[in-house]
PABA-742440 format. One line per 5 residues: number of its first residue (from 0); for each residue y negated, x negated, z negated of N, C-alpha, C. Coordinates in Angstrom, 2 decimals. Atoms other than C-alpha are relative to their C-alpha. Example, Ala and Ser with C-alpha at 12.3 -4.5 7.8 and 13.67 -1.06 7.14 Angstrom:
0) 1.19 -0.89 0.00 4.50 -12.30 -7.80 -1.20 -0.90 0.00 | 1.19 0.82 0.06 1.06 -13.67 -7.14 -1.09 0.77 -0.73;
END
This chain:
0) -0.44 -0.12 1.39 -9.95 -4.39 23.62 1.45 -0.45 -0.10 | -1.85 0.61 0.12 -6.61 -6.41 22.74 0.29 0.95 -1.37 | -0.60 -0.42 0.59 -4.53 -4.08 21.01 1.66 -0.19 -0.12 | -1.23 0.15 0.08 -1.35 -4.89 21.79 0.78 -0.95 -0.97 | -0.69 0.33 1.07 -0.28 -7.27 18.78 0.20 0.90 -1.20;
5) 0.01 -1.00 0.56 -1.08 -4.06 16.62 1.05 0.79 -0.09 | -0.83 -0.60 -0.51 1.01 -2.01 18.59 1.61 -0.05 -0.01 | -1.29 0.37 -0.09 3.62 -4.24 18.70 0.70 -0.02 -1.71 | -0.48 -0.28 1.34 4.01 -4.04 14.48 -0.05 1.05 -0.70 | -0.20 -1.66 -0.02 3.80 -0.59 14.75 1.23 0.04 0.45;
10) -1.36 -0.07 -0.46 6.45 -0.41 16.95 1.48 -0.58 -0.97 | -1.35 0.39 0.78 9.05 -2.54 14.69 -0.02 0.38 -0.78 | 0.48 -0.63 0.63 7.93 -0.84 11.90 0.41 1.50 -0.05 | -0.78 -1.24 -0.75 8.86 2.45 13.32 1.70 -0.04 0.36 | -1.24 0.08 -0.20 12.12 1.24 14.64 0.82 0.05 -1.27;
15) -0.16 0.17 1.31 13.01 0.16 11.23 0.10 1.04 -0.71 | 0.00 -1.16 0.92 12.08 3.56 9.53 1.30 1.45 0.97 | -1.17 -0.33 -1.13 14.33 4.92 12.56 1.27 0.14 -0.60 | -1.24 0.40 0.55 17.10 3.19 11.48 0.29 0.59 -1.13 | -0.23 -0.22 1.05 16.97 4.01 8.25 0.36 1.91 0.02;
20) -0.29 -1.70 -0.07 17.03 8.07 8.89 1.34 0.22 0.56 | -1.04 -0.90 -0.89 19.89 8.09 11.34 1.22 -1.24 -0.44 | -1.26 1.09 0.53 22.05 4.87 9.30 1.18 0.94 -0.60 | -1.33 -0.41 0.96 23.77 7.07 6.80 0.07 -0.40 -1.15 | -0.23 0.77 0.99 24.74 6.20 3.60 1.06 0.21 -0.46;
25) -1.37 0.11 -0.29 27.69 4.72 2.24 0.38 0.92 -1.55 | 0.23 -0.55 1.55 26.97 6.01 -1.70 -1.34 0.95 0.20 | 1.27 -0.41 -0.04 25.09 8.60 -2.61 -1.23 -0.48 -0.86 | 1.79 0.38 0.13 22.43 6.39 -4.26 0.66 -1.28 -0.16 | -0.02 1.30 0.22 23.43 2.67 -3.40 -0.45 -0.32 -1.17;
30) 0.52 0.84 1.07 22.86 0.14 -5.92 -0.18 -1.32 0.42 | 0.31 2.00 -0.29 21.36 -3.88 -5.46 -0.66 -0.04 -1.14 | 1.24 1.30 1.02 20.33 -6.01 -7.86 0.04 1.35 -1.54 | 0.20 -1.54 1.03 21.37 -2.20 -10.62 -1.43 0.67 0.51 | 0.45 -1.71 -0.68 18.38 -0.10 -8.51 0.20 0.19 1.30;
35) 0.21 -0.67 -1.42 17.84 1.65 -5.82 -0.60 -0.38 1.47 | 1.16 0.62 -0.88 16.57 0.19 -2.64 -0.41 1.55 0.67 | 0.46 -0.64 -0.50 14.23 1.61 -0.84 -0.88 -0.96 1.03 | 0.62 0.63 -0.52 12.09 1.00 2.21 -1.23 0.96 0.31 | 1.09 -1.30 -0.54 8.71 2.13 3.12 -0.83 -0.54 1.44;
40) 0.39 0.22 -1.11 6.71 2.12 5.93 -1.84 0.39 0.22 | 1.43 -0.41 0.27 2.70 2.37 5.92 -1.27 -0.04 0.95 | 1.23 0.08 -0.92 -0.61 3.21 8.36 -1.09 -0.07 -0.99 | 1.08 -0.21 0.64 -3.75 2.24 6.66 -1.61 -0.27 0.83 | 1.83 -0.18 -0.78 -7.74 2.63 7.98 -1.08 -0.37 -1.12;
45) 1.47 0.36 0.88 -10.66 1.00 6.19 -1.09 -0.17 1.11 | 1.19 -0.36 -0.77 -14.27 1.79 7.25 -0.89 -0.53 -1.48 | 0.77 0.46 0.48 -16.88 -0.32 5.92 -1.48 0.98 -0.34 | 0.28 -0.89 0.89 -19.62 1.58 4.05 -1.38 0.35 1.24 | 0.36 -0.33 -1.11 -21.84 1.01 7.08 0.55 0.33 1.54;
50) -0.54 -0.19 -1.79 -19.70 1.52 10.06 0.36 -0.96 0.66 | -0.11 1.43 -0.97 -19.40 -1.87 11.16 1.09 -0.66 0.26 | -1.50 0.82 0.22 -16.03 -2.96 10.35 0.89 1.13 -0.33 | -1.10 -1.07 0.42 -12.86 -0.83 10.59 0.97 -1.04 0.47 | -1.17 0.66 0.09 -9.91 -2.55 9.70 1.58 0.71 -0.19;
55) -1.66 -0.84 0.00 -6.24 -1.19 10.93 1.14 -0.60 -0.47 | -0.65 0.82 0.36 -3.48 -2.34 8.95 1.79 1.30 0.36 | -0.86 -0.61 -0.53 0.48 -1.67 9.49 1.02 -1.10 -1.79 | -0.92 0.74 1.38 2.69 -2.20 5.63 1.18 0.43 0.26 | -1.42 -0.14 0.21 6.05 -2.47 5.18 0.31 -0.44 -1.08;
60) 0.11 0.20 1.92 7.41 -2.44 1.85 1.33 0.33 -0.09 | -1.21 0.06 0.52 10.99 -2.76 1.07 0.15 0.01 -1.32 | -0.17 0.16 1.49 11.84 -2.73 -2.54 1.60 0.35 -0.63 | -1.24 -0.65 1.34 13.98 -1.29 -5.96 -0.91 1.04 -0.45 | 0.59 -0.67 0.71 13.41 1.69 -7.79 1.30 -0.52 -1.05;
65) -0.58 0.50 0.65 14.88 0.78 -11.15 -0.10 1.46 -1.54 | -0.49 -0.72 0.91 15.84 3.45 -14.03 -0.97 -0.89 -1.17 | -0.21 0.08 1.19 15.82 2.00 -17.05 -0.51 -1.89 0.05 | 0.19 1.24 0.45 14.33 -1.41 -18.55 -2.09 -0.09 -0.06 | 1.43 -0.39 0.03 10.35 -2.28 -18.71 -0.62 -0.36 1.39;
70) 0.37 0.20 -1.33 9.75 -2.58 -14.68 0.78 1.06 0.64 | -1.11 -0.79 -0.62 10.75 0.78 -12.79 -0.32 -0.07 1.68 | 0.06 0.29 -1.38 9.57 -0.44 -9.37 -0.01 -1.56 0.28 | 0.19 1.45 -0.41 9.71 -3.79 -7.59 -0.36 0.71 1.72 | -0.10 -0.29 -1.16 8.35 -3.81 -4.10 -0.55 -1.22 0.98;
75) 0.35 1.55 -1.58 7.90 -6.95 -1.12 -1.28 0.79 1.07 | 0.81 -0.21 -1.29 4.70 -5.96 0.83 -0.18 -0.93 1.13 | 0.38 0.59 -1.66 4.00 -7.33 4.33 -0.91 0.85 0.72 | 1.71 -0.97 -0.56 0.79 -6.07 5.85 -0.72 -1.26 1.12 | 0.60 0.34 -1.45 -0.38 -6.96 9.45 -1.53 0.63 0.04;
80) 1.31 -0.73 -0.04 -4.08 -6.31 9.49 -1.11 -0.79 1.25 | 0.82 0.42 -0.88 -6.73 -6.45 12.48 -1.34 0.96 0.10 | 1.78 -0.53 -0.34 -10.43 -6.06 12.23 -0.55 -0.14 0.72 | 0.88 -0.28 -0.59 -12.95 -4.66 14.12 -1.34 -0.48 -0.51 | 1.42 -0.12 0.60 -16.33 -5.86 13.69 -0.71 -0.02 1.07;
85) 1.38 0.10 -1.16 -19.63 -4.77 16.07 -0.84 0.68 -0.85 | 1.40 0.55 0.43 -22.09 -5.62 13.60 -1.17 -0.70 0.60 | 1.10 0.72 -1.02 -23.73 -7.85 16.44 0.16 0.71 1.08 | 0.55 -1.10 -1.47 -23.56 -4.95 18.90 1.10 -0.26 1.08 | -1.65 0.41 -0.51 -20.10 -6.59 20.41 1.03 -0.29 -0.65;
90) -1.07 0.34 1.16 -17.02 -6.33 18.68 1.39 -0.91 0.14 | -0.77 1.57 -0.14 -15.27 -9.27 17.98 1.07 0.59 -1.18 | -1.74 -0.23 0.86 -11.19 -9.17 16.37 0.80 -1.12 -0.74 | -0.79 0.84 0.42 -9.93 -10.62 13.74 1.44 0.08 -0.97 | -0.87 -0.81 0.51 -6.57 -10.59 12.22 0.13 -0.81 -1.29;
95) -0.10 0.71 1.80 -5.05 -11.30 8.75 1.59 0.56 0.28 | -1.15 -0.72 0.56 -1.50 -11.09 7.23 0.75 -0.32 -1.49 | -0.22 0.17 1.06 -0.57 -10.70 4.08 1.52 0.25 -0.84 | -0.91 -0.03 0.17 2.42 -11.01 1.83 -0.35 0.01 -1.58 | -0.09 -0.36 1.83 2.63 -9.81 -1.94 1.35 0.81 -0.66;
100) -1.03 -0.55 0.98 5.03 -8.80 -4.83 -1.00 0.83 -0.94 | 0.65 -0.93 1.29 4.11 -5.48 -6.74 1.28 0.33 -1.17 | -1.21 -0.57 1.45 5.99 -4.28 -10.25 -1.03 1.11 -0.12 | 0.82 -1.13 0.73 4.98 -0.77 -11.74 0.81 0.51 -0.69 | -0.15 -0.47 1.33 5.87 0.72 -15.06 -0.17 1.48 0.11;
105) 0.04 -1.65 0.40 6.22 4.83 -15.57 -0.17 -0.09 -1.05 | -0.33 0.11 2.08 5.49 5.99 -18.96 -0.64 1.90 0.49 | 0.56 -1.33 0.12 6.15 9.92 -18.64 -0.21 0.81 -1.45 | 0.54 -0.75 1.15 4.26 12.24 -20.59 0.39 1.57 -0.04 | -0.64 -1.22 0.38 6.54 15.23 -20.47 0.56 0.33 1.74;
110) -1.26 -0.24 -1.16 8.37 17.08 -17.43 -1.05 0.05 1.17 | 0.39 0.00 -1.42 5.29 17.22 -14.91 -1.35 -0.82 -0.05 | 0.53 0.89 0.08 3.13 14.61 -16.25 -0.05 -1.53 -0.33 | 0.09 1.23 0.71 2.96 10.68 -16.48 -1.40 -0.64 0.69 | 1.34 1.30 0.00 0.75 7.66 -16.47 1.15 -1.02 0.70;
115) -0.78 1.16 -0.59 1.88 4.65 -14.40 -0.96 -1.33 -0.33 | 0.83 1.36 -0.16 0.65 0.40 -14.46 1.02 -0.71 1.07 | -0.31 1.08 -0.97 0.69 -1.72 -11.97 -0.21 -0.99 0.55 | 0.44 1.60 -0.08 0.44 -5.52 -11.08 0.27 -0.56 1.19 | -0.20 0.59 -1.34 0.33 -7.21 -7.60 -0.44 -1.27 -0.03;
120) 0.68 0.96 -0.26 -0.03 -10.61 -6.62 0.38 -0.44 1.41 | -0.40 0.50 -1.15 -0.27 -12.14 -3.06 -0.94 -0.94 0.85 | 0.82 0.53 -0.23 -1.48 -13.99 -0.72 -0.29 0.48 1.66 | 0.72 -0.30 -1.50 -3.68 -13.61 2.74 -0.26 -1.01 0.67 | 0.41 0.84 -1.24 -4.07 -15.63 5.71 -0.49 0.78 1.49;
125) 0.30 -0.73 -1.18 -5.86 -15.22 8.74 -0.86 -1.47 0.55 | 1.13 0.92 -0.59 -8.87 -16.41 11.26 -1.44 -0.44 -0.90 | 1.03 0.36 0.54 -10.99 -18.34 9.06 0.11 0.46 -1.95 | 0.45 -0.48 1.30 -9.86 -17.16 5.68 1.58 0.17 -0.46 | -1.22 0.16 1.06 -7.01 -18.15 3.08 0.23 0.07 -1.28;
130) 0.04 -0.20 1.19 -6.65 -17.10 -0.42 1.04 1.31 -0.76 | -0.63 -0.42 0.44 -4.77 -15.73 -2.94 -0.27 0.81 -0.95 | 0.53 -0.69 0.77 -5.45 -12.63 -4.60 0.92 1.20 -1.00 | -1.10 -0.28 0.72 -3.86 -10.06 -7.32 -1.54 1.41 -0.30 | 0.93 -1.29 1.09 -4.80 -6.31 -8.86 0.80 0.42 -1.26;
135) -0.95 -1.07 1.26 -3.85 -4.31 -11.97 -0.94 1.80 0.46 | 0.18 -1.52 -0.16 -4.28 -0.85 -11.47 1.26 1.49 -1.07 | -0.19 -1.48 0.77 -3.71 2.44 -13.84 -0.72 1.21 0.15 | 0.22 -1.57 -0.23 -3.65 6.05 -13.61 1.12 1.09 -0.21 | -1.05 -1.44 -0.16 -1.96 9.73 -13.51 0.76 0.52 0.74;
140) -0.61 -0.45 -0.89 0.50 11.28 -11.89 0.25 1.38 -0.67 | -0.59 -1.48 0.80 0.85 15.16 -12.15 1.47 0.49 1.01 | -1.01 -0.82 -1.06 4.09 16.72 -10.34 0.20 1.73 -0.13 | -0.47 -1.64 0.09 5.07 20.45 -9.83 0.96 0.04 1.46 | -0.77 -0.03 -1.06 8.33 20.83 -7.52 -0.10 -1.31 0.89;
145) 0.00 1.10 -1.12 7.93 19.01 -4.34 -0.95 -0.59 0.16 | 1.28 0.36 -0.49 4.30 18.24 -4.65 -0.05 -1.04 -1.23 | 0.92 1.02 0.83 2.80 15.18 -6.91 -1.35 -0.07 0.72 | 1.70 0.37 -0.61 -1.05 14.26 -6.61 -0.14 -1.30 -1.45 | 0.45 1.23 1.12 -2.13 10.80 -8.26 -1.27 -0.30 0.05;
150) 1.40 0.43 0.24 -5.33 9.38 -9.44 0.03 -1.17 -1.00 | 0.13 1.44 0.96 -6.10 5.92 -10.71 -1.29 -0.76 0.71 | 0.68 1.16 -0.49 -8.33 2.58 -10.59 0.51 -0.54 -0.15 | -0.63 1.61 -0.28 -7.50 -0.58 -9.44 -1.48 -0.89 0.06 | 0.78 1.40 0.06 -9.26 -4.19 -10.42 0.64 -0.93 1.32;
155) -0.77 1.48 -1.20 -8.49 -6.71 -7.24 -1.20 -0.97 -0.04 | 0.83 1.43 0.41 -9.79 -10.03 -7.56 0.41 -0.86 0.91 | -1.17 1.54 -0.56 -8.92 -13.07 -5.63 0.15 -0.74 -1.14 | -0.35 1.03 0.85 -7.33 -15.86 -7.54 -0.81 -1.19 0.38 | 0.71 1.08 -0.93 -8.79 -18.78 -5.30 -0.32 0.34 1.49;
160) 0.38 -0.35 -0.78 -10.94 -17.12 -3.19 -1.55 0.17 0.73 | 1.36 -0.25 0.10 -14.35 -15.93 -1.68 0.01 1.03 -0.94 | 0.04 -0.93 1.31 -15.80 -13.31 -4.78 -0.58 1.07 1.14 | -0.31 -1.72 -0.68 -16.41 -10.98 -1.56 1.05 1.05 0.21 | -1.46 -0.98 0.53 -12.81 -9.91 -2.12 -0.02 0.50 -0.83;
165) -0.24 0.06 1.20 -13.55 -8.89 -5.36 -0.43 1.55 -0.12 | 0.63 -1.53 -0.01 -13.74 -4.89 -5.80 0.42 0.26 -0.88 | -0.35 -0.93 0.69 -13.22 -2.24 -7.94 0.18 1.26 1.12 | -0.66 -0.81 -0.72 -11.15 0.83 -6.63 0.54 1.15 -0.71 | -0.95 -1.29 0.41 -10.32 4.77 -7.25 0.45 0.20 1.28;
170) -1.24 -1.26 -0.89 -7.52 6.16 -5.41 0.48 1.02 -0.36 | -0.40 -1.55 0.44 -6.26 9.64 -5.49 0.62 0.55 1.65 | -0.78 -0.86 -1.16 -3.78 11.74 -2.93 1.08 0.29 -0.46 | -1.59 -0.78 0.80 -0.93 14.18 -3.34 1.33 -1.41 1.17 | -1.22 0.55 -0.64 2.71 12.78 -2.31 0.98 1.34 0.15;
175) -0.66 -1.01 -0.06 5.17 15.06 -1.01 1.76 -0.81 0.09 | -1.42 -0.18 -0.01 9.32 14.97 -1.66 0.65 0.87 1.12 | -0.50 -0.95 -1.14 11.05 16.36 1.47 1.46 -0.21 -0.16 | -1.42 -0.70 0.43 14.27 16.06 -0.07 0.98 -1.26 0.67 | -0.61 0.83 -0.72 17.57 13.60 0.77 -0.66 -1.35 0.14;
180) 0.16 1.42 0.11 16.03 10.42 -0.02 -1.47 -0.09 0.80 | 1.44 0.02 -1.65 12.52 11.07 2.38 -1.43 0.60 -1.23 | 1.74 -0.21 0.66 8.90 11.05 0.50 -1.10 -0.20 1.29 | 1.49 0.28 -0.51 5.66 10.95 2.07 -1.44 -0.06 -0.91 | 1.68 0.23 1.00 2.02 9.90 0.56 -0.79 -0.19 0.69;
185) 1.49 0.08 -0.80 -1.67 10.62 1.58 -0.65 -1.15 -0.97 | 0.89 0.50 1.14 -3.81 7.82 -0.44 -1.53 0.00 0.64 | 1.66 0.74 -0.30 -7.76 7.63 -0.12 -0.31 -0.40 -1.67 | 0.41 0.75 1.10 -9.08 5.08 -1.85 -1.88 -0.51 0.51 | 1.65 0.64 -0.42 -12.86 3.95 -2.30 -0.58 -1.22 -1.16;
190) 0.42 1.57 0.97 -13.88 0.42 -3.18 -2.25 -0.29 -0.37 | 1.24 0.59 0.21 -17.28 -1.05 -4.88 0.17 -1.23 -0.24 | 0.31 1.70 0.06 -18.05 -4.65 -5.04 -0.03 -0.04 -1.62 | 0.27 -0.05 1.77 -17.59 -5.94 -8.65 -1.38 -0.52 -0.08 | 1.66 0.47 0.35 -20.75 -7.94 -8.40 -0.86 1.03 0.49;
195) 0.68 -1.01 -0.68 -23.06 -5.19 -8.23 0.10 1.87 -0.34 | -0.36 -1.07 -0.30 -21.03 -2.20 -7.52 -0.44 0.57 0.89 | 0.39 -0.92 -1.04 -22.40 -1.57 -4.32 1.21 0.60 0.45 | -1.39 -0.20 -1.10 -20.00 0.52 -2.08 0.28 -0.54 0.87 | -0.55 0.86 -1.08 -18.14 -1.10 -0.01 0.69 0.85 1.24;
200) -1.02 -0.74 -0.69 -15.55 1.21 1.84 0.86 1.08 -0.37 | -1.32 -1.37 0.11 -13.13 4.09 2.30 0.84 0.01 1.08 | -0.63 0.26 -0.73 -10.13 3.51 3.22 1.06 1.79 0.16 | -1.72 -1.04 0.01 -7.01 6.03 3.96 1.17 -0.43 0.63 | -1.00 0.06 -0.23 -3.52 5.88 4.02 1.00 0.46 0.02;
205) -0.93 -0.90 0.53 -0.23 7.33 4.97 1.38 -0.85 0.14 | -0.98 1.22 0.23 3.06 5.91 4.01 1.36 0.97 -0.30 | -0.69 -1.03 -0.04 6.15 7.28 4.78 1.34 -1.15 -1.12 | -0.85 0.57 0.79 9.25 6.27 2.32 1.49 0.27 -0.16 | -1.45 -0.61 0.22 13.20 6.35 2.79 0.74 -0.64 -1.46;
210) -0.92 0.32 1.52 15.54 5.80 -0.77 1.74 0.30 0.67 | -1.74 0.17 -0.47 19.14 4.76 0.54 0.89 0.78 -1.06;
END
């Protein structure tokens, strides 16, 4: 089993979120570009609806959180992904990597409830497979103290792609605030095929997040 290119974007990945805990900061809430940067750091697991394919991915997500105007996030994904498939009874590895720009919109609905939107577009490359794909996704966010829990769907489509990329998606998981610039988020999400709506998968993810 070759694991070690995995491993190895784990590892920088880690270093990176490292850094960021034991840097310091020079303000207490920097500013670029008027927001906030931030960086995140992400483990995700998808399991195909039969078992056959589990795909491990490793995100990194730098961004802005932004106050005020009609965009209160910007964020740069980078996502290293390597699948498993022993569908033919030997499992053969393939990888992918992807690179996208998300924006998302708040619109709160009082002191421990809002609604969020959100728009991604990017593109994927790998063994045997190149295309460019995009979602919109809306939903809730409730908070109380340190805890939030969200729930939404997401449309993902490719742009110029195969239409087996093409799902529909609820996600839902709390996020926790640990205070000093440090979040954490559980997401499970579960996709259906748009043509159809068969199920496709359930993925999970955890994603840790520093705010300079």
């Amino acid at each position: 089993m070759q694991t070690f290119p995995l491993r190895r974007h784990s590892a920088c990945c880690l270093l990176v979120c490292l850094w960021a805990l034991w840097s310091g900061k020079v303000a207490a809430e920097p500013q670029l570009w008027g927001g906030r940067p931030v960086l995140g750091m992400a483990l995700e697991r998808e399991t195909s609806a039969d078992k056959s394919l589990v795909a491990n991915s490793v995100i990194f997500t730098p961004g802005l959180r932004l106050n005020n105007g009609g965009v209160n996030r910007i964020d740069l994904l980078l996502q290293a992904e390597r699948d498993t498939d022993s569908s033919i009874g030997t499992d053969t590895f393939t990888r992918f990597n992807s690179v996208a720009v998300r924006l998302r919109k708040d619109v709160p609905q009082g002191d421990k409830l809002g609604m969020y939107f959100t728009g991604l577009a990017g593109r994927t490359q790998g063994e045997g497979a190149h295309y460019w794909y995009g979602y919109s996704e809306a939903g809730m966010l409730a908070k109380h103290g340190w805890l939030n829990f969200l729930l939404g769907a997401r449309v993902h489509r490719t742009l110029y792609g195969s239409a087996d990329q093409n799902f529909n998606k609820l996600i839902a998981g709390p996020g926790f605030d640990l205070g000093d610039g440090h979040e954490l988020e559980f997401r499970w999400q579960r996709a259906w095929q748009a043509d159809g709506n068969a199920f496709d998968s359930d993925a999970v993810r955890l994603e840790y997040i520093y705010k300079f």
